[in-house]
C-alpha positions as CSV (number, residue, x, y, z in Angstrom):
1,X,-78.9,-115.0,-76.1
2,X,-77.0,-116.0,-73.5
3,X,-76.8,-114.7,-69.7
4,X,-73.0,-113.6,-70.2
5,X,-74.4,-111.7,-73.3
6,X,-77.0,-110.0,-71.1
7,X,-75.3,-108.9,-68.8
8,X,-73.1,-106.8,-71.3
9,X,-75.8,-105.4,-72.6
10,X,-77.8,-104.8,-69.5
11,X,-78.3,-100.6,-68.4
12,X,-78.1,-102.2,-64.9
13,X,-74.7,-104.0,-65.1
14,X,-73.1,-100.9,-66.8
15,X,-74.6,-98.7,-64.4
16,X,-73.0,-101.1,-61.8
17,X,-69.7,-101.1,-63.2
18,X,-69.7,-97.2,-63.4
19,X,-70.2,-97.1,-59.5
20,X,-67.6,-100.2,-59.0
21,X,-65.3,-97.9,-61.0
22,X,-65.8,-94.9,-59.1
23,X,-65.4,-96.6,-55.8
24,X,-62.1,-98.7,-56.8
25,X,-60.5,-95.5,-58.0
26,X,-62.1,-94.4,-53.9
27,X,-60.3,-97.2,-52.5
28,X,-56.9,-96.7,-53.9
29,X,-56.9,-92.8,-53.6
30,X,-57.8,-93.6,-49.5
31,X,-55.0,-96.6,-48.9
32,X,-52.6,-94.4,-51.1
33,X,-53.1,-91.8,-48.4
34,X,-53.1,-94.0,-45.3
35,X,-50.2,-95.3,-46.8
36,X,-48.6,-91.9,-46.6
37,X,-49.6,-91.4,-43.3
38,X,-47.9,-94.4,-41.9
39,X,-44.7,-93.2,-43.4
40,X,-44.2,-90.9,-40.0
41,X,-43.0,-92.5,-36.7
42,X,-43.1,-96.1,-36.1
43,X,-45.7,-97.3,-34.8
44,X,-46.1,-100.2,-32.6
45,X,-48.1,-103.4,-34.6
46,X,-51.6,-104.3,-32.6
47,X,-52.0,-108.0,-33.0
48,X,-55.6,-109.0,-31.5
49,X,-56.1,-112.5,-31.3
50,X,-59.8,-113.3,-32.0
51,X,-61.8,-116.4,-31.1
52,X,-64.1,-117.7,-33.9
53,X,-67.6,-117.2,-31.6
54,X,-69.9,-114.9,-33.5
55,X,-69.2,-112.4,-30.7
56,X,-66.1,-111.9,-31.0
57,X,-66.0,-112.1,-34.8
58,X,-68.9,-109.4,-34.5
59,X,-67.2,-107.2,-32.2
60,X,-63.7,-107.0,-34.4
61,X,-65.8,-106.4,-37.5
62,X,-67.2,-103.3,-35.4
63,X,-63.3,-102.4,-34.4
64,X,-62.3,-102.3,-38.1
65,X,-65.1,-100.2,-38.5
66,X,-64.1,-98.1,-36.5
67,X,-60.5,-97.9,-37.3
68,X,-61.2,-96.9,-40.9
69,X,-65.1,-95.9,-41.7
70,X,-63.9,-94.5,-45.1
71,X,-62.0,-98.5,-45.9
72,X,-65.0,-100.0,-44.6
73,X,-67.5,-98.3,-46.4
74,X,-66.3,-98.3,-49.1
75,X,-65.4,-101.8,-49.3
76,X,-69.1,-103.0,-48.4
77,X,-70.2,-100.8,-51.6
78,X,-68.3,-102.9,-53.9
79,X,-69.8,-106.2,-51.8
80,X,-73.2,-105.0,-52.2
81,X,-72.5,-103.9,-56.4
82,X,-71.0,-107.4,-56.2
83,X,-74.7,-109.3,-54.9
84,X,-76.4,-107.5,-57.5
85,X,-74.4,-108.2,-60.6
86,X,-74.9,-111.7,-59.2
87,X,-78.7,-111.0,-59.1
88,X,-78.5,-109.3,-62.6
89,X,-76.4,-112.0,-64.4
90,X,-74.9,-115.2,-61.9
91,X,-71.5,-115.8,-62.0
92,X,-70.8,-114.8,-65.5
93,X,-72.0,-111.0,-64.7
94,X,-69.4,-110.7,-62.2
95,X,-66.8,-112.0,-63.9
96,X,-67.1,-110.3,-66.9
97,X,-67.1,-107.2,-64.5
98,X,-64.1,-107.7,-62.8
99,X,-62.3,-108.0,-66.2
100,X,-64.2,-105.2,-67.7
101,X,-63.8,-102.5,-64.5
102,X,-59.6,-103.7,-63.8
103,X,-59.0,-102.3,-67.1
104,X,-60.4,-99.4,-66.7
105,X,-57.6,-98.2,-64.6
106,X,-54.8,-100.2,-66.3
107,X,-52.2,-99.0,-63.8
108,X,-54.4,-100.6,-61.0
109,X,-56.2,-103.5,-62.5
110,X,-54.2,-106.3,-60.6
111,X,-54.7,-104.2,-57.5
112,X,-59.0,-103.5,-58.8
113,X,-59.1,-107.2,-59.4
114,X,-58.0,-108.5,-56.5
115,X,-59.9,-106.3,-54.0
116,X,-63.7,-107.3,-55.9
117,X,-62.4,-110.6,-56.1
118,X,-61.9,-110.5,-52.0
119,X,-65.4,-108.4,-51.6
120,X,-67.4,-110.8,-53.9
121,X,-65.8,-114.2,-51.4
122,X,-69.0,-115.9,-50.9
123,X,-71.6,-114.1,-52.9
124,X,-74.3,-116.7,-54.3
125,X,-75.4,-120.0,-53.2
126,X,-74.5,-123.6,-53.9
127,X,-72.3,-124.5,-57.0
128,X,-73.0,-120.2,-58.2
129,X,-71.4,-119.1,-55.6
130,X,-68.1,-116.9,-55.7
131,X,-65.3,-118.3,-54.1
132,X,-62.0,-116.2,-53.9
């Protein structure tokens, strides 16, 4: 039996893919509805221009933080489902995820894809690591 083949079978990864499910359809729901907030007024574009020190890169992880808890959150869950699938299965677990958890929202599943995919940049070490 191969990895891939465990990690289809595996309680874990389902379970993992249940709660990747649950916070994709979380992520869309909250961007659909900051979407529709942005409709009003126009607002003014903030461009910050950040230097690559870990400071700085610290301080405007903090700022989107704070600009969107609910984004950020949220996001971090589907990093943190992402490093255990990994642990569960490599390289093969996750990808057999993402394709497994896009389609389970078919109207989404470019848009599901593409924000693990993001989430996931990095996860692993050495030539099993996940590069978006």
């Amino acid at each position: 039996m191969t990895v891939k083949n465990k990690a289809r079978t595996s309680p874990d990864v389902r379970s993992a893919e249940a709660a990747l499910n649950k916070l994709l359809s979380a992520i869309i729901a909250h961007d659909a509805a900051r979407d529709r907030e942005a409709c009003g007024p126009i607002k003014a574009t903030v461009f910050r221009f950040v230097s690559l020190d870990d400071a700085a890169l610290a301080q405007a992880a903090f700022d989107d933080l704070v600009r969107d808890p609910i984004r950020h959150s949220l996001r971090q869950g589907v990093k943190r489902i992402g490093r255990e699938l990994h642990r569960l299965g490599g390289l093969d677990a996750m990808s057999a995820a993402i394709d497994r958890v896009a389609d389970m929202d078919p109207r989404h599943a470019g848009r599901r894809g593409s924000i693990m995919d993001s989430a996931w940049d990095g996860i692993g070490d050495g030539s099993a690591r996940w590069w978006s």
